[in-house]
N, C-alpha and C positions, 0 to 999 in steps of 0.2 A: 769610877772616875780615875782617871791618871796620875797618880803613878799606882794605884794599889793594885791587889793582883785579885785574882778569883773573878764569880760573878755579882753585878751587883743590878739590884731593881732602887732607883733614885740612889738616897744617903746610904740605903740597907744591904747586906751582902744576902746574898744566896748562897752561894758555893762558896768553897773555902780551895785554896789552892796552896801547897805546899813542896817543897823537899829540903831535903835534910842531908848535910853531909857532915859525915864522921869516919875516923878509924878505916879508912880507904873504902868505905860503902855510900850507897847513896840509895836515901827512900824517899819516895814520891807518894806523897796523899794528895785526899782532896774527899772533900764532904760538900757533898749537894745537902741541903736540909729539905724534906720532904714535909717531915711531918714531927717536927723537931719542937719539943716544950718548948716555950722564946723566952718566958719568966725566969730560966735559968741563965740567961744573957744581964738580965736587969744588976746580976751580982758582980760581975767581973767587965775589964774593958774587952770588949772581944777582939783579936787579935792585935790589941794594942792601939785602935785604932777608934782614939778620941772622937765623940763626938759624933760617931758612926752607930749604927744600928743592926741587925742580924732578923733576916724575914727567912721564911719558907715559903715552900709551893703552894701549902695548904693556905696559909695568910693571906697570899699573892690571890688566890684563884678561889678563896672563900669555899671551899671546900676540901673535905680531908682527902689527903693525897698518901698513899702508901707507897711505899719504898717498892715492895714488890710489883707496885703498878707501871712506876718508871724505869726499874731497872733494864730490862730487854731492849724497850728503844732508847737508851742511855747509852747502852753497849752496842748496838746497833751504829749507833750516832759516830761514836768514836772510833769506830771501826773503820766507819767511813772517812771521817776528818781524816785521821792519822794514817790511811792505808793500810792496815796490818790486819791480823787476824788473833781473836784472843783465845784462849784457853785454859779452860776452870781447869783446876786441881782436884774437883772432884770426876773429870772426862777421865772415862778410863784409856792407859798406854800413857 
C-alpha cells in the first residue's frame, strides 16, 4: 500500500526493497522472502513499519518454496523489466 516501498500481499510485505547511501557510494538491496522463518518477525517491528506484517512465497502459496527454485525466473524477470543484462561474478572474463 502507498507510500511503502517493496512488495506487499494485503497488510504483509513480501519483498523488502532498499538503498543506502553513504561516504559517496550507493547500495541497493532487496529480499524477496521465499522460504523465510516468519517467527523471527514476531520479535522486532519489521521495517519500522507498525502494525504491518512480513509473509513469504511459501506462506502465500502453502507450500515450501526454495530460493533456488525462483531464482532464474527472478533474474529472467528483471532482466526483462529493467532492459539490461546481468552478470554473475562467478561467469568467467
Amino acid at each position: 500500500p502507498p507510500p511503502f516501498t517493496g512488495v506487499w500481499m494485503g497488510d504483509s510485505k513480501l519483498c523488502a526493497i532498499g538503498v543506502h547511501c553513504g561516504n559517496h557510494i550507493t547500495s541497493h538491496g532487496l529480499a524477496l522472502n521465499c522460504c523465510t522463518d516468519l517467527t523471527w518477525f514476531e520479535h522486532i517491528v519489521p521495517c519500522g513499519l507498525e502494525g504491518k506484517g512480513v509473509t513469504s512465497l511459501s506462506h502465500e502459496l502453502g507450500q515450501h518454496v526454495a530460493v533456488s527454485h525462483v531464482l532464474e525466473p527472478f533474474l529472467d524477470s528483471f532482466q526483462e523489466v529493467f532492459e539490461c543484462t546481468l552478470v554473475s561474478s562467478e561467469d568467467p572474463g
